[in-house]
Wavefront OBJ file of the C-alpha trace (Angstrom):
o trace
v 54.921 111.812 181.853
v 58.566 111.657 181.019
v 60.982 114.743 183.186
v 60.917 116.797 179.985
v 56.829 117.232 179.604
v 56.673 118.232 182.932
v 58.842 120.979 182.906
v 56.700 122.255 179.514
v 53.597 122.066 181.300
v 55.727 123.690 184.188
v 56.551 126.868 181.651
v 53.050 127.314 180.784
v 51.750 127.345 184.189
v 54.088 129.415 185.545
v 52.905 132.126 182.419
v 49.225 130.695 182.777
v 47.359 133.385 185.054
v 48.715 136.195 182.206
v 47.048 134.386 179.638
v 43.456 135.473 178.666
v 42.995 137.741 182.284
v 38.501 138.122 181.587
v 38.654 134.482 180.845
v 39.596 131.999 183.580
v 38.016 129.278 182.433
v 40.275 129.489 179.239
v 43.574 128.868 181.687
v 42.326 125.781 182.485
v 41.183 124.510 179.001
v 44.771 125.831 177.929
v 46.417 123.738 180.416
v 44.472 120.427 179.692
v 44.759 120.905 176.401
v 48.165 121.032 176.286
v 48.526 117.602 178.581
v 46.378 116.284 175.834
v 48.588 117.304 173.155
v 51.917 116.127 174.988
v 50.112 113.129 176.095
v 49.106 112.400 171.744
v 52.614 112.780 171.243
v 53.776 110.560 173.345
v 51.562 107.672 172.142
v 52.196 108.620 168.575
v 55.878 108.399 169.071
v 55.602 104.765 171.400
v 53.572 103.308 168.712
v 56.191 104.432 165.809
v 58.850 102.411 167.282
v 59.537 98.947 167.573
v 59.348 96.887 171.043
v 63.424 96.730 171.569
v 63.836 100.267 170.205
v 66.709 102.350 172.479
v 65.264 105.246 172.127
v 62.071 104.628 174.663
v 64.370 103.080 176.865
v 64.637 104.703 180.223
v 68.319 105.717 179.291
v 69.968 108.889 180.348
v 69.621 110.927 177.086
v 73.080 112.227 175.192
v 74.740 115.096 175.627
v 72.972 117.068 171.876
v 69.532 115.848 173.322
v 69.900 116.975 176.278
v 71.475 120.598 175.051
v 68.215 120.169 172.484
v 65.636 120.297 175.073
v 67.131 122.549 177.561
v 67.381 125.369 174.494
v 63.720 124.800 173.869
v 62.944 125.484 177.487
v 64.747 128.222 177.833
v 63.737 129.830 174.335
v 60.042 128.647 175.149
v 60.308 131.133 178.253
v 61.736 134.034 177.127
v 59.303 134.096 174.317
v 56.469 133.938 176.704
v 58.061 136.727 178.986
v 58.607 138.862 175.982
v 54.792 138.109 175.034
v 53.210 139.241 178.331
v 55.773 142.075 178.506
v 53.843 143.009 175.788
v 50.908 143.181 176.614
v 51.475 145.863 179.473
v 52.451 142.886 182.198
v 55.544 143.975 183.751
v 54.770 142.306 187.511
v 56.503 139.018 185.830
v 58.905 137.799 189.594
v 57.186 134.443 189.609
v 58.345 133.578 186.215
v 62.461 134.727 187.146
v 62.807 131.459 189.632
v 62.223 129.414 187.633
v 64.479 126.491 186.943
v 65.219 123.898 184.522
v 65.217 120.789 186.473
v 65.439 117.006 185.953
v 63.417 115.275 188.587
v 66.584 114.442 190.497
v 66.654 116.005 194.534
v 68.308 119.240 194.673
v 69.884 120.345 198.171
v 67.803 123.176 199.793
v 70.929 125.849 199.379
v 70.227 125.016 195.735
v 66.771 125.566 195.428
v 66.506 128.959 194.058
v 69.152 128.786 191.341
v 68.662 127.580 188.325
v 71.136 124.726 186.493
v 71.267 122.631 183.203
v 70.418 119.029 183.733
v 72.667 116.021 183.144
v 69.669 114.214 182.247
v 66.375 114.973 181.167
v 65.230 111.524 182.007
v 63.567 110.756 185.360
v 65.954 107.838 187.014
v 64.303 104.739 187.633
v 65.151 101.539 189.945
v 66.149 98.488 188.037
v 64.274 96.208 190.888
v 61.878 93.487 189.764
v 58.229 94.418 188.678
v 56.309 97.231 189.306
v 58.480 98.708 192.238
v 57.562 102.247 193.921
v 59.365 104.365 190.816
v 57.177 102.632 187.921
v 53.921 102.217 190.103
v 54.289 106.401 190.680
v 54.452 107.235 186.821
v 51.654 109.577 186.458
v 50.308 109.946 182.648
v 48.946 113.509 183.269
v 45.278 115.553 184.412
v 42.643 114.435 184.989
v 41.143 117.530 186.092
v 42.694 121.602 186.744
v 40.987 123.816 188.773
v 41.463 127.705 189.963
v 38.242 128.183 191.880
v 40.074 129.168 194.937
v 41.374 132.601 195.378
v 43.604 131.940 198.003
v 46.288 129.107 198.643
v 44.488 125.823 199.490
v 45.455 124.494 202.630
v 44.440 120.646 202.651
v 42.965 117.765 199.908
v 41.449 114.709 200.973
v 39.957 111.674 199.136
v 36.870 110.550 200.908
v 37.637 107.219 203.140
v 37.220 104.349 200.725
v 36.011 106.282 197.606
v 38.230 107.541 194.730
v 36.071 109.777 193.271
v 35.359 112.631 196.303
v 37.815 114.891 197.268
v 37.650 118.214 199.396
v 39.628 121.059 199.398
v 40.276 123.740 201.907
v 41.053 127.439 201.160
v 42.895 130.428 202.950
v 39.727 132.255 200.864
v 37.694 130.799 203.583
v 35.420 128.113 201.637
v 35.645 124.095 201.308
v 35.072 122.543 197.588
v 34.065 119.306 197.021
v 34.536 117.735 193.916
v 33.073 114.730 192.098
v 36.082 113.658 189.614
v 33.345 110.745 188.172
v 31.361 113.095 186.293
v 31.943 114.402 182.668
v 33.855 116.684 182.826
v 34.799 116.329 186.660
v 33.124 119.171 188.285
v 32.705 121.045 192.115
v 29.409 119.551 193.497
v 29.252 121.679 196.521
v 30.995 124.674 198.418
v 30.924 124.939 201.811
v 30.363 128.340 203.414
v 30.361 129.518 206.439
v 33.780 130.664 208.043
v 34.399 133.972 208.015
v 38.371 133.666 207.933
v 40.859 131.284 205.628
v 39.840 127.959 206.411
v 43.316 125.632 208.049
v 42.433 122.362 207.875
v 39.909 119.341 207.718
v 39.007 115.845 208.603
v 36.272 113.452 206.931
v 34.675 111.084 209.333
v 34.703 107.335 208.973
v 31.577 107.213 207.180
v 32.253 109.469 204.722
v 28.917 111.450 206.396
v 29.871 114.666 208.050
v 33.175 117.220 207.721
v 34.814 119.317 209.895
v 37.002 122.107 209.543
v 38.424 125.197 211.579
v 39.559 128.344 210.587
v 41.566 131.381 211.621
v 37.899 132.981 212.696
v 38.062 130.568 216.038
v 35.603 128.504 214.905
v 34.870 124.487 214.095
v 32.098 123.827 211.870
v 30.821 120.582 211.417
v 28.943 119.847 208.179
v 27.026 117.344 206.574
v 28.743 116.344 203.151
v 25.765 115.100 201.117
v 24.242 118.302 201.081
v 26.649 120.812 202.347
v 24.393 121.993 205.145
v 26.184 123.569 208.733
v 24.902 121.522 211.115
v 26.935 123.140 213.922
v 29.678 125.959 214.756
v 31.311 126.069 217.704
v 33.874 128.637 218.613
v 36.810 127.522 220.911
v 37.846 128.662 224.243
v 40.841 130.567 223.285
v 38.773 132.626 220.672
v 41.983 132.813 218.601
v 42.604 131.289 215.191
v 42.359 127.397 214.729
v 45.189 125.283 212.357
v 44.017 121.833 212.716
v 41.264 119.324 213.703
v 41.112 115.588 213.909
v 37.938 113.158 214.831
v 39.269 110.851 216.894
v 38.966 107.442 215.142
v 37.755 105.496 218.260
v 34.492 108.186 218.549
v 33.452 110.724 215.527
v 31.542 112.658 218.467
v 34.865 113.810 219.352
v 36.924 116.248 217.778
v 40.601 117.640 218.574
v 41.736 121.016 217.910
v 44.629 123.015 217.949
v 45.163 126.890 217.915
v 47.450 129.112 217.577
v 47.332 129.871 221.149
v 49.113 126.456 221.878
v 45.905 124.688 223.112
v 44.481 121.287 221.941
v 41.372 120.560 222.706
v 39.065 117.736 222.981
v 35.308 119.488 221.985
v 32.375 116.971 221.697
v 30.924 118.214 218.349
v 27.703 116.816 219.121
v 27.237 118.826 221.466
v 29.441 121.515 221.448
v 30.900 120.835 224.854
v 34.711 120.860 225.880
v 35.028 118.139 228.040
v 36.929 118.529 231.510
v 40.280 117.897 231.322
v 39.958 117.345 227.628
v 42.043 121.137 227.066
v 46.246 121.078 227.511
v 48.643 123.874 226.901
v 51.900 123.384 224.488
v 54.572 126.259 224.452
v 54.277 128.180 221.056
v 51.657 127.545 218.238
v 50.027 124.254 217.477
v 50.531 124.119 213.342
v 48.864 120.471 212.819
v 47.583 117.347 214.633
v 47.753 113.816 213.565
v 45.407 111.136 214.941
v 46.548 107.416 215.321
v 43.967 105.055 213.864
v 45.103 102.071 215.882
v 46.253 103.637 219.172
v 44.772 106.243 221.474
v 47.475 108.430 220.841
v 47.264 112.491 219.715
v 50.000 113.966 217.862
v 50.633 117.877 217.542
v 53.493 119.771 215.916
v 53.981 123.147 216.615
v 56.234 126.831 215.716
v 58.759 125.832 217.701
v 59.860 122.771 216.390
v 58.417 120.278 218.485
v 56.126 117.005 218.202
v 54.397 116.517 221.251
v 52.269 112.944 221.932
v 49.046 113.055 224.248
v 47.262 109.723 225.313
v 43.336 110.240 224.400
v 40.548 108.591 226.763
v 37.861 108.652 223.800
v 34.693 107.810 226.020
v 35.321 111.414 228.135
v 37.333 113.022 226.194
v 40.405 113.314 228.264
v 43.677 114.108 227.390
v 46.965 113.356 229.244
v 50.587 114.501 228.091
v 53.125 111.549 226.859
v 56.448 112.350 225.161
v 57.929 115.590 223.447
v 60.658 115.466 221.044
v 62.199 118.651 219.375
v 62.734 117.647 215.459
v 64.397 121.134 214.021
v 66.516 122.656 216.313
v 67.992 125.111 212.776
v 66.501 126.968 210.371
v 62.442 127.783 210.849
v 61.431 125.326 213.381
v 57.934 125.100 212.192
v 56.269 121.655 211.988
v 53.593 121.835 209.413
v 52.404 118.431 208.827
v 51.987 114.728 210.468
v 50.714 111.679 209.135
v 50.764 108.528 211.125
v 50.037 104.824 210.134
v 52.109 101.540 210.907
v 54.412 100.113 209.478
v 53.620 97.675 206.299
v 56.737 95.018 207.429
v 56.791 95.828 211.444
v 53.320 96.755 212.523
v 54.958 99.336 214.402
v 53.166 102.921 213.835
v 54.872 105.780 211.931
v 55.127 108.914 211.802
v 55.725 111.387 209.022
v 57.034 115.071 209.948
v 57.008 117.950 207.519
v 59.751 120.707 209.499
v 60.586 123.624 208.534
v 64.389 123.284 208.164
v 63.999 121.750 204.382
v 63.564 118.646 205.647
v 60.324 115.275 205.561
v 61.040 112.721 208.497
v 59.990 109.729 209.462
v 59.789 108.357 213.045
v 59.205 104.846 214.672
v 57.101 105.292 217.468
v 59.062 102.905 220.167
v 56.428 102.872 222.957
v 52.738 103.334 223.794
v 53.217 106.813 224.718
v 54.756 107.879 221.496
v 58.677 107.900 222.170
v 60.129 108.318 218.732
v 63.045 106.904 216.784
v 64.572 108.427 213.534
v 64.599 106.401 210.664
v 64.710 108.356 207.459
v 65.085 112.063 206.882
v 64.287 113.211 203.287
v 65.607 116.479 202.053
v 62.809 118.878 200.577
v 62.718 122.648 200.041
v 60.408 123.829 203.099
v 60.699 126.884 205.414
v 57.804 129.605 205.398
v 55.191 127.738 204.324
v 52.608 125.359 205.742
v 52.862 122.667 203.444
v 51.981 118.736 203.672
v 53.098 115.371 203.374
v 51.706 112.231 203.321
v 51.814 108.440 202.743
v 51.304 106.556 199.916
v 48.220 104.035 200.146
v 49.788 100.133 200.899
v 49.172 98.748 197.537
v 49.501 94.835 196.898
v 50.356 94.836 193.196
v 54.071 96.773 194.340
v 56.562 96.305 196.729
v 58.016 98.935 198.824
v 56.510 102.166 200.419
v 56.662 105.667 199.404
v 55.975 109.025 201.001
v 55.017 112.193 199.078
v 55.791 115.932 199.840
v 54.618 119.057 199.038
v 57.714 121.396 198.206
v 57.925 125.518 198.047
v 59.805 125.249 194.811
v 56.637 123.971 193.144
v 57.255 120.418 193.169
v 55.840 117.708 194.637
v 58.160 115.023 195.177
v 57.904 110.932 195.781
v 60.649 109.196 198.488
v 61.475 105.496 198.608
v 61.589 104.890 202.316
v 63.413 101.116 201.711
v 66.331 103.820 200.554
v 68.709 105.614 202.839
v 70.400 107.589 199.657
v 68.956 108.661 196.542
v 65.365 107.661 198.173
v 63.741 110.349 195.630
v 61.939 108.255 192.685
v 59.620 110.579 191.122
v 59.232 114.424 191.186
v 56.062 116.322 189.774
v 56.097 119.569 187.912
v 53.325 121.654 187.399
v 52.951 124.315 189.282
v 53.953 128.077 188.847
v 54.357 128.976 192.838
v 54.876 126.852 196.205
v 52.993 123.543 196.286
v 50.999 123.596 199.259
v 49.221 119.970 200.190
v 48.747 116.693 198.609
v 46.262 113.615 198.772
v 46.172 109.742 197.207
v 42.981 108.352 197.039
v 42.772 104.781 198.515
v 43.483 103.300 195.249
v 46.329 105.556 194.066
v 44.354 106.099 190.953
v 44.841 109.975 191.444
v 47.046 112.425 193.405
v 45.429 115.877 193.999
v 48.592 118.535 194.532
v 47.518 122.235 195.617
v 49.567 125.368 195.616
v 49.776 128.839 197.107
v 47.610 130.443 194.154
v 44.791 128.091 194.741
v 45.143 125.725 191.577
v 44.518 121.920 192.405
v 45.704 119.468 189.870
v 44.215 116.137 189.875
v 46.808 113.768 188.663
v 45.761 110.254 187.002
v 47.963 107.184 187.152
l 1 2 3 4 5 6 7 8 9 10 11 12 13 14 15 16 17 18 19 20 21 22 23 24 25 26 27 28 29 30 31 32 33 34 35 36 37 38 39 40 41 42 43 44 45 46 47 48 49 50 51 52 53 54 55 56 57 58 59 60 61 62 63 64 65 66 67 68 69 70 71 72 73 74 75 76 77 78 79 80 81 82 83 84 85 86 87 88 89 90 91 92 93 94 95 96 97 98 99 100 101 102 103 104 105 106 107 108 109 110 111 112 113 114 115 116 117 118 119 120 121 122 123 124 125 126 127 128 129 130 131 132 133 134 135 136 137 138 139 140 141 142 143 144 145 146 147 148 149 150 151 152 153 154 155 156 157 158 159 160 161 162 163 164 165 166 167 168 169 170 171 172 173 174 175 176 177 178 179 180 181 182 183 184 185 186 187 188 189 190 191 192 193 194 195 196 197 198 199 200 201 202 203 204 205 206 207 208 209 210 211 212 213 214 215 216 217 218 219 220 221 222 223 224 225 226 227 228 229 230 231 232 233 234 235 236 237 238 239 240 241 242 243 244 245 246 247 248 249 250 251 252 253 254 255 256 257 258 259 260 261 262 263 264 265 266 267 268 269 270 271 272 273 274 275 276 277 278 279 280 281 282 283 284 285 286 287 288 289 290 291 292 293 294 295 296 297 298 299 300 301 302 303 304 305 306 307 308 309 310 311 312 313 314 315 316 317 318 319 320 321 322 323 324 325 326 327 328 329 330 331 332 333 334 335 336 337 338 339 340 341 342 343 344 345 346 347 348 349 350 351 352 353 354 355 356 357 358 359 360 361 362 363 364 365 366 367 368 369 370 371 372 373 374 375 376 377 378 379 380 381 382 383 384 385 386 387 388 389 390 391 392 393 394 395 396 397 398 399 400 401 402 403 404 405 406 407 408 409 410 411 412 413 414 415 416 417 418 419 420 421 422 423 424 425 426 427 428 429 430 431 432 433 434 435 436 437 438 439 440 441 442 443 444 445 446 447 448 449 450 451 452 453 454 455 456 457 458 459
């Protein structure tokens, strides 16, 4: 999709929940239909030109073009303002933010305001084959859906499988959806918290679920069938925002509240080990669990990444390192994603703060000391949004991180690059993008946003 379809499919979303009010279902068909349509265009156009042709060259496009498509934009919008202004629809805020935007990384004092672009053209790295900006070129849905009525608060792809992904909602229900099937559909919905549902993990085997929830509660379900084959409610009896299995043993599960506790809890059982409990000042917002260490990692309000060292046989959890990461602005820390390093073998870790900014950290020892080595500038401060890595593919060199933004973007970040690391930037939806997911082949990207839409994006 080139810069300028994205922003049309970006106008229509952000007018999309006016359209046809009794008739949900129609948003969505709207939406897909018009990918389809830009999508026809495009191939009509490609084929309609010769090989060496300038014009589908990834040139920045002149100065009339550009004026061209900005006009449409902007006369696109006010004609759909004016539309749902008349029909009685006067609650139209979401729509005033909005602004015309080239893919290129806008500084967080910028975010709100809208500007004209210098190019409408998304800019690309003139590397050798296939590097990070081409191999994130997304050609548009593959499946839209507003089943949620609440933001949605995590995706994940099913380990190993690029066809099952889960969502979790603030509406207090998981989804799971089968993107194989014609037309890609939600095989099951999980029920049984009685409070917006945080967070999620999916067990090595792709066999059971868990999830926790601002009721106090872990439930642990089965995912071929969507049964609750446990609930347990935590010590604290205050509201949960993350859980982890611990890769080494699935029988254990971490949690954190907002309490500041993390907890070990044997969800076979339903048991909280001894010594398996420690206290963190503030709230715990997310945890991160290394796959090839024993280490624990848990962000929290005040800024702060803290490291634990896990004994997975008992359960046991002893306090390593603590490193503040946003000492300005909101000091939440709202995501972490660890995995080593494709070049070093040395782990990684990816921070989501809530100062506008994604990092990523070296971790320097085996009790999780951590060294700076990018910091990537995205528009975050309220909201609990997510980051994550990009699978290691072999067919591209390089490696890429991808961020949830509150402007509605979602954006992709060379990390080989210390400037201008942003190589691709997705825009779709009408209100804060919340989370994001690859499946393991980086055939789709599933974005969410505060509204509850999840977009299913196809390579």
């Amino acid at each position: 999709m080139t810069s300028l379809d994205q922003q049309i499919v970006a106008v229509d979303t952000k007018f999309n929940k006016y359209r046809a009010p009794l008739n949900p279902h129609f948003r969505k068909t709207y939406l897909k239909r018009r990918m389809q349509l830009l999508s026809a265009n495009k191939t009509s156009d490609s084929t309609s030109c010769p090989a060496d042709c300038s014009c589908c060259s990834p040139t920045a496009l002149s100065k009339e073009e550009v004026r061209s498509a900005t006009n449409y934009l902007q006369l696109r919008t006010q004609l759909l303002r004016k539309h749902c202004r008349s029909q009685g629809i006067s609650d139209l805020q979401s729509t005033k933010s909005f602004s015309f935007t080239t893919g290129e990384t806008r500084s967080p004092s910028q975010a709100s305001y809208p500007r004209i672009p210098k190019s409408l053209s998304v800019t690309f790295s003139s590397n050798s084959n296939l590097i990070p900006s081409e191999a994130y070129d997304f050609r548009g849905f593959h499946h839209l859906s507003d089943i949620h009525r609440a933001a949605v608060t995590h995706l994940m792809f099913a380990h190993n499988c690029a066809n099952t992904l889960i969502a979790s909602s603030l509406d207090g229900t998981l989804s799971v959806y089968k993107l194989e099937s014609d037309p890609p559909s939600v095989s099951l919905t999980l029920q049984g918290h009685t409070k917006g549902v945080t967070d999620f993990d999916i067990s090595t085997s792709n066999e059971l679920v868990v999830s926790c929830s601002l009721d106090g509660t872990v439930c642990l379900w089965q995912l071929s069938d969507g049964k609750l084959l446990r609930q347990v409610t935590s010590a604290c009896r205050q509201g949960l925002t993350s859980c982890r299995f611990l890769p080494g043993n699935n029988n254990m599960v971490v949690a954190g509240s907002t309490a500041g506790l993390v907890q070990i809890i044997n969800i076979s059982t339903g048991i909280f080990p001894v010594s398996g409990t420690s206290t963190v000042p503030g709230s715990v917002l997310c945890l991160s669990a290394g796959l090839q260490d024993s280490l624990v990692w848990a962000g929290t309000d005040r800024g702060t990444v803290l490291s634990f060292r896990v004994d997975t046989g008992v359960g046991k959890l002893a306090k390593g390192h603590r490193l503040v990461v946003a000492e300005s602005g909101s000091q939440r820390v709202t995501s972490i994603a660890s995995r080593p390093s494709p070049t070093t073998g040395q782990p990684m870790l990816l921070v989501s703060a809530g100062n506008n900014s994604l990092l990523l950290y070296t971790v320097t020892d085996s009790l999780g000391s951590l060294r700076l080595h990018r910091k990537f500038p995205v528009v975050h401060s309220d909201l609990t949004l997510r980051s994550t890595f990009a699978p290691l593919m072999s067919f591209r060199s390089g490696d890429c991180v991808v961020s949830a933004s509150e402007d509605g973007a979602v954006y992709f970040f060379d990390v080989s690059k210390s400037s201008r690391a942003c190589i691709n930037k997705l825009q779709a939806h009408s209100c804060a993008a919340m989370a994001v997911a690859f499946n393991y082949s980086e055939t789709f990207l599933a974005t969410s946003d505060k509204s509850g839409l999840v977009i299913v994006w196809k390579r």
